[in-house]
ZALO-485989 format. One record per residue (C-alpha): x, y, z; residue number from 1. Coordinates in Angstrom, 3 decimals, padded with zeros to 6 digits. Layout:
BEGIN
          X          Y          Z   tigu
          X          Y          Z    NUM
...
END
This chain:
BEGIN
          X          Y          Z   tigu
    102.019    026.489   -024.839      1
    098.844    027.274   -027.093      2
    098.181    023.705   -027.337      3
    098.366    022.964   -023.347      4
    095.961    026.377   -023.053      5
    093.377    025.261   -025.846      6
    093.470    021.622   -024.326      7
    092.990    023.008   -021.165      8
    089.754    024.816   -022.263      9
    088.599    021.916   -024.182     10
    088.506    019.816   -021.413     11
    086.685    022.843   -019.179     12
    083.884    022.423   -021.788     13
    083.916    018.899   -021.695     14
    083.120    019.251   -017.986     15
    080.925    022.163   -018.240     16
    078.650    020.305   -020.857     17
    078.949    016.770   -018.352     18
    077.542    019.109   -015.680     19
    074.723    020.152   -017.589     20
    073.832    016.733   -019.176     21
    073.554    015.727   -015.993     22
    071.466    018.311   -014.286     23
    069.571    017.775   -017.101     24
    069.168    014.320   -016.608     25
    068.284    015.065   -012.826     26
    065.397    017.682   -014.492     27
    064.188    015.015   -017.039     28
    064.041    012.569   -014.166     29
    062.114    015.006   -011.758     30
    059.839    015.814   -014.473     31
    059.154    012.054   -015.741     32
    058.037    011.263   -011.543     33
    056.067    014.312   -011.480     34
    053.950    013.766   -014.838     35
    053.586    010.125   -013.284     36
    052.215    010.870   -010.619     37
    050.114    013.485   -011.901     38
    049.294    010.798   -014.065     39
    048.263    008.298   -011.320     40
    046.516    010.912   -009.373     41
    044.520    011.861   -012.288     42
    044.074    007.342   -012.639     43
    043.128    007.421   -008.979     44
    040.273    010.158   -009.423     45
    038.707    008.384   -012.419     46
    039.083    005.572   -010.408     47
    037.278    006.696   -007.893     48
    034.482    009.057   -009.528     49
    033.434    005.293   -011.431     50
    033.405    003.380   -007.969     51
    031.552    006.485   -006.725     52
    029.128    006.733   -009.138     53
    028.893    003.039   -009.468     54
    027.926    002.663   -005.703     55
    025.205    005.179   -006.364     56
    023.751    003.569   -009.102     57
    023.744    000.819   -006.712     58
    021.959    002.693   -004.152     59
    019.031    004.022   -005.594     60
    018.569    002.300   -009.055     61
    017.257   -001.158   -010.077     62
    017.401   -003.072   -013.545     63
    013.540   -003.582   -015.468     64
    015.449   -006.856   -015.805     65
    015.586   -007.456   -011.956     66
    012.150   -005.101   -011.003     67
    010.044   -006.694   -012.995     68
    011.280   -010.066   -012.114     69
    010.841   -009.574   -008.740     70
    007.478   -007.425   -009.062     71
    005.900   -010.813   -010.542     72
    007.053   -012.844   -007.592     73
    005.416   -010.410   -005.371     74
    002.349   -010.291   -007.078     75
    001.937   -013.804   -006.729     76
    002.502   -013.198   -003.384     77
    000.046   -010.533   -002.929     78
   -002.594   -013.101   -004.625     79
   -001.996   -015.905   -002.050     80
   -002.553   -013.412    000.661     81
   -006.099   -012.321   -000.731     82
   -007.293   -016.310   -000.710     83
   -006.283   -016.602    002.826     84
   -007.734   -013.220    003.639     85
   -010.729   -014.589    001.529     86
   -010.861   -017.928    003.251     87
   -010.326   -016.512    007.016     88
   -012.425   -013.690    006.731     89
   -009.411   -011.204    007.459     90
   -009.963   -007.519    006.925     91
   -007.399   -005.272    005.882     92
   -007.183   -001.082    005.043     93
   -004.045    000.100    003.449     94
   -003.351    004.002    003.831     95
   -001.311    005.474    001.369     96
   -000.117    009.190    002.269     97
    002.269    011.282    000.964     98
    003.616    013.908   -000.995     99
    002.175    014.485   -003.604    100
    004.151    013.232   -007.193    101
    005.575    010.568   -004.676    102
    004.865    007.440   -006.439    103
    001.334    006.384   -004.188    104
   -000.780    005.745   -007.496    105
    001.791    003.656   -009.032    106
    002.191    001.694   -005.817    107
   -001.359    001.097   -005.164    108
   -001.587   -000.100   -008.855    109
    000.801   -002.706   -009.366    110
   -000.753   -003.837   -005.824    111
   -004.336   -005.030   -007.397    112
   -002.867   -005.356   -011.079    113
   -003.632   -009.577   -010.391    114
   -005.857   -009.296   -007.477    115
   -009.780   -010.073   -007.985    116
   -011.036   -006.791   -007.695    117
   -014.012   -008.560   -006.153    118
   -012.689   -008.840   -003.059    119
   -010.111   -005.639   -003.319    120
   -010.970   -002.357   -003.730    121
   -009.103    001.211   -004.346    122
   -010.770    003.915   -002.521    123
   -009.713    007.226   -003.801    124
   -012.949    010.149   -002.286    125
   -012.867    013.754   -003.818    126
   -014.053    017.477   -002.258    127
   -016.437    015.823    000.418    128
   -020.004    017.328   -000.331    129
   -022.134    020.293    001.145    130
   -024.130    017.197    002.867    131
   -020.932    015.135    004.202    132
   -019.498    018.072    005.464    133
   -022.044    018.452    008.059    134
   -021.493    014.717    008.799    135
   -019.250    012.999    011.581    136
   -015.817    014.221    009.901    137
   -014.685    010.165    009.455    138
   -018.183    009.245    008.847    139
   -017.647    008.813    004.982    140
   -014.844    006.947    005.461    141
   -016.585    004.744    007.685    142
   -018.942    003.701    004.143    143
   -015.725    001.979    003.040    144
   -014.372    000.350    005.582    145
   -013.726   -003.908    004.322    146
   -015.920   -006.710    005.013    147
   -014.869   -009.681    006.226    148
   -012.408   -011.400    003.524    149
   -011.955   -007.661    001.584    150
   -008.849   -005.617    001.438    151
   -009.283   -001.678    000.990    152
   -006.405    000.645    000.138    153
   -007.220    004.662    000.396    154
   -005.447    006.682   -002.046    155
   -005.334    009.786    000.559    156
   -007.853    009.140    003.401    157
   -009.316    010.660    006.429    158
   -005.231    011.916    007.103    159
   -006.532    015.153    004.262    160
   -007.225    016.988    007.347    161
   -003.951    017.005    008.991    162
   -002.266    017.447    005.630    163
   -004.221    019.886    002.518    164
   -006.799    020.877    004.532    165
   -004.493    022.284    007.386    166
   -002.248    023.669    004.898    167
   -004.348    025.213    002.461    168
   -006.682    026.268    005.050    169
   -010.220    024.545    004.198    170
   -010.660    023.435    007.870    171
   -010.241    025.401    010.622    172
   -008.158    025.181    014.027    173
   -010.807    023.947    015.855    174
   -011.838    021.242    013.480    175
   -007.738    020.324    013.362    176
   -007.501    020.142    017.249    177
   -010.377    017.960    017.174    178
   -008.838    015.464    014.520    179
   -005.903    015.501    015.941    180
   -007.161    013.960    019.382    181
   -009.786    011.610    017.322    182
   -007.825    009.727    015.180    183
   -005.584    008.124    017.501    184
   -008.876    006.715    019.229    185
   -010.921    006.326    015.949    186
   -007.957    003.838    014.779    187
   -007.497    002.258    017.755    188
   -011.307    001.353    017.340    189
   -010.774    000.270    013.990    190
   -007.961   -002.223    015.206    191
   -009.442   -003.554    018.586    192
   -012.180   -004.080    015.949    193
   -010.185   -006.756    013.839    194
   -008.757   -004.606    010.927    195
   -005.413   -004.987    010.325    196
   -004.486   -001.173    009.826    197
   -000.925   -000.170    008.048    198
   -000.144    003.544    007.340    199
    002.323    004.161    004.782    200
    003.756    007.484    004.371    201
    005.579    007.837    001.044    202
    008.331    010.317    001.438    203
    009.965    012.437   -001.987    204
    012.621    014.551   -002.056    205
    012.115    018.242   -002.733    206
    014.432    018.154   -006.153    207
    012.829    014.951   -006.947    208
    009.559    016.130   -006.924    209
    010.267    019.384   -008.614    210
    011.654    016.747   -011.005    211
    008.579    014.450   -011.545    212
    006.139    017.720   -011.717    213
    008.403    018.495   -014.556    214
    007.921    015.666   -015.828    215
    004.213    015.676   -015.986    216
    003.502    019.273   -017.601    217
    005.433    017.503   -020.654    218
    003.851    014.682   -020.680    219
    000.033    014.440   -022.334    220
   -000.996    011.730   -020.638    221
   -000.024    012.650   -016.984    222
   -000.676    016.038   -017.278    223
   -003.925    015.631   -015.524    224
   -001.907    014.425   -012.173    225
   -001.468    018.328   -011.686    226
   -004.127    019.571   -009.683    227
   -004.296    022.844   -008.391    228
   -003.731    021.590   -004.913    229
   -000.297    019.897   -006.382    230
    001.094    022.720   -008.188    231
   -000.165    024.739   -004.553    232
    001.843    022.296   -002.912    233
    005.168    023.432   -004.509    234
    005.059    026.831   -003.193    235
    004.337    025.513    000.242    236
    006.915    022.113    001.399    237
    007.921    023.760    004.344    238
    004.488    024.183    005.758    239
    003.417    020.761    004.566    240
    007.053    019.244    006.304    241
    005.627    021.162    009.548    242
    002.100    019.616    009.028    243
    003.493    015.963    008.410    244
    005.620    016.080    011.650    245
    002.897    017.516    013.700    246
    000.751    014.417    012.275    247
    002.943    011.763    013.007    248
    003.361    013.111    016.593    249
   -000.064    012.417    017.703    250
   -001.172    009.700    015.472    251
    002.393    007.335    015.332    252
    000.635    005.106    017.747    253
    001.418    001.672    018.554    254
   -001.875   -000.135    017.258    255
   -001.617    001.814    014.215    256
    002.353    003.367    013.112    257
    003.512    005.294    010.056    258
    005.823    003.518    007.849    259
    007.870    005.968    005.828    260
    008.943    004.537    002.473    261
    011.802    006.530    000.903    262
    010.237    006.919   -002.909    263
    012.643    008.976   -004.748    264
    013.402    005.280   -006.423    265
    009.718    004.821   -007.797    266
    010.841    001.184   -008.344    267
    012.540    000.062   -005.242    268
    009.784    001.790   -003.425    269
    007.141   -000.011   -004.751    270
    008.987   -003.508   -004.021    271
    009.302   -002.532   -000.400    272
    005.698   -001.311    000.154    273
    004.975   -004.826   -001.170    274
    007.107   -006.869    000.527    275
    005.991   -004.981    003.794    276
    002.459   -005.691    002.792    277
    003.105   -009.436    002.939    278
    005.197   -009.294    006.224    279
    002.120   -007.647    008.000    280
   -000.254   -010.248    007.141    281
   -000.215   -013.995    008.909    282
   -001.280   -015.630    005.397    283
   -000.550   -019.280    004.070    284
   -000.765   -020.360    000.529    285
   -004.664   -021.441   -000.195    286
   -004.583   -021.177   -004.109    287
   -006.752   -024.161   -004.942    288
   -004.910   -026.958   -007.239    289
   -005.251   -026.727   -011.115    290
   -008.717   -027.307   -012.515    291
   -009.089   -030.542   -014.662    292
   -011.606   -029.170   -017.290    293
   -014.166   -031.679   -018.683    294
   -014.698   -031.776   -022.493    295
   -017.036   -029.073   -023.621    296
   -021.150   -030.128   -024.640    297
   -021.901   -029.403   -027.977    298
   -025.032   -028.343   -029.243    299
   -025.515   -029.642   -032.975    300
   -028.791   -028.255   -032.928    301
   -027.608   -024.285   -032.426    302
   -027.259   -022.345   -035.534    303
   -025.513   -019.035   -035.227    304
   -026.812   -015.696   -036.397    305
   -025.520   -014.570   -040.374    306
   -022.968   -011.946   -039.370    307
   -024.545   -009.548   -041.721    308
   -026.828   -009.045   -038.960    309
   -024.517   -007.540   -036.073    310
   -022.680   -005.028   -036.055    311
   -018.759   -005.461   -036.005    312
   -016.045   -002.759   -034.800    313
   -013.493   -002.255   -037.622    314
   -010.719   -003.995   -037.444    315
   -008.197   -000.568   -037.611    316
   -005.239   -002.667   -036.038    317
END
């Protein structure tokens, strides 16, 4: 009878420690398709976060590699336009406007890095004088306007009176209402005229340009970008957002529009500016052939000066 009793609790333990192995087995398997697809979850973030930040990359950077490649092909561009606007007596006037930090100077200077700066020129006016501002207020502006054959692009231009001078105050209301209905008319002038007139408005945003100001109080060689009026400017982008909408409401005219240019991508900005340039302007490729050079004259009879007589610059490098 002991034996039948003991057998009979052996085989209760038997089943007892089945059960358990089992449910066990059940846990371990529950566990194993949880971690997995914690696991996967975790894959699918990564995943994601990569094709995320890859798509942004895509979005507002460029390679140098591709940038400069296609830079040079709009440069060459840019100099086939200025011998047709040469040969056909074209005139154009670029504005550049913006905030400020927004990438304008860099724009305007890979613009005339090839072109003759004969027949282009960079107009960039300071703090008009005691006598010009007595004058007609777009009177010194006037003095620059192109010849027939030039291009002229204003680094800020008679649009300081709807933007600093509004803001900061150095004008007053009636000398803003005035602007405000002259320019439209003045640039319609300008146009019926024969200019070619584009307006470019190059627009930053405001973490961007906190970032590029930044930037520049580090940097030796920029630091001079920060003028009073831009460090000014920082305390004051609402009122200069209000003063660039009011602008564009009375002066986005047909014979004249603003073209914003989003600029928080220095380099993408300054290919589209370009490429806009060229679209604007009718031109057709008048580069003249390559020259065949005769074989230079030489003079037997010319002796040149002993060198101990002129003064040479060290050679340091």
């Amino acid at each position: 009878m002991k034996t039948s009793k003991n057998n009979s609790n052996d085989n209760d333990l038997l089943c007892l420690d089945e059960d358990h192995q089992e449910k066990q087995k059940k846990k371990d398997k529950i566990k194993k398709k949880k971690n997995k697809n914690k696991l996967s979850k975790k894959s699918d973030k990564k995943l994601s976060k990569i094709l995320y930040e890859s798509a942004e990359d895509i979005s507002t950077k460029l390679s140098t590699e591709f940038y400069e490649k296609e830079l040079k092909k709009l440069q060459i561009e840019l100099v086939k336009m200025q011998y047709w606007i040469k040969h056909t007596g074209y005139r154009v006037v670029i504005i550049f406007e913006g905030r400020d930090a927004a990438g304008k100077g860099g724009t305007i200077k890979r613009i005339i890095e090839l072109l003759n700066p004969r027949g282009c020129r960079v107009v960039a006016l300071g703090t008009p004088s005691d006598i010009e501002k007595t004058q007609w207020y777009f009177q010194r502006y006037v003095a620059h306007l192109p010849s027939a054959g030039e291009i002229v692009l204003f680094d800020r231009s008679w649009y300081n009176r709807a933007g600093v001078e509004r803001v900061m105050g150095f004008c007053t209301d009636e000398q803003y209402q005035e602007f405000m209905q002259s320019c439209p008319e003045f640039e319609r002038m300008l146009v019926r005229s024969g200019i070619v007139l584009l307006k470019y408005w190059f627009s930053v945003s405001d973490e961007e340009q906190e970032r590029r100001f930044q930037a520049r109080t580090q940097d030796p060689i920029r630091r001079w970008k920060l003028s009073p009026m831009d460090l000014e400017s920082r305390n004051r982008w609402v009122e200069y957002s209000k003063a660039k909408d009011e602008m564009f409401t009375h002066t986005n005219i047909p014979e004249a529009p603003w073209f914003t240019i989003e600029a928080d991508d220095k380099k993408r900005a300054r290919l589209n500016c370009i490429h806009h340039i060229l679209s604007k302007v009718p031109y057709e490729d008048m580069v003249p052939p390559p020259l065949e050079l005769s074989p230079r004259v030489i003079c037997e009879d010319y002796v040149r000066a002993p060198r101990n007589e002129q003064f040479f610059v060290p050679q340091v490098y």
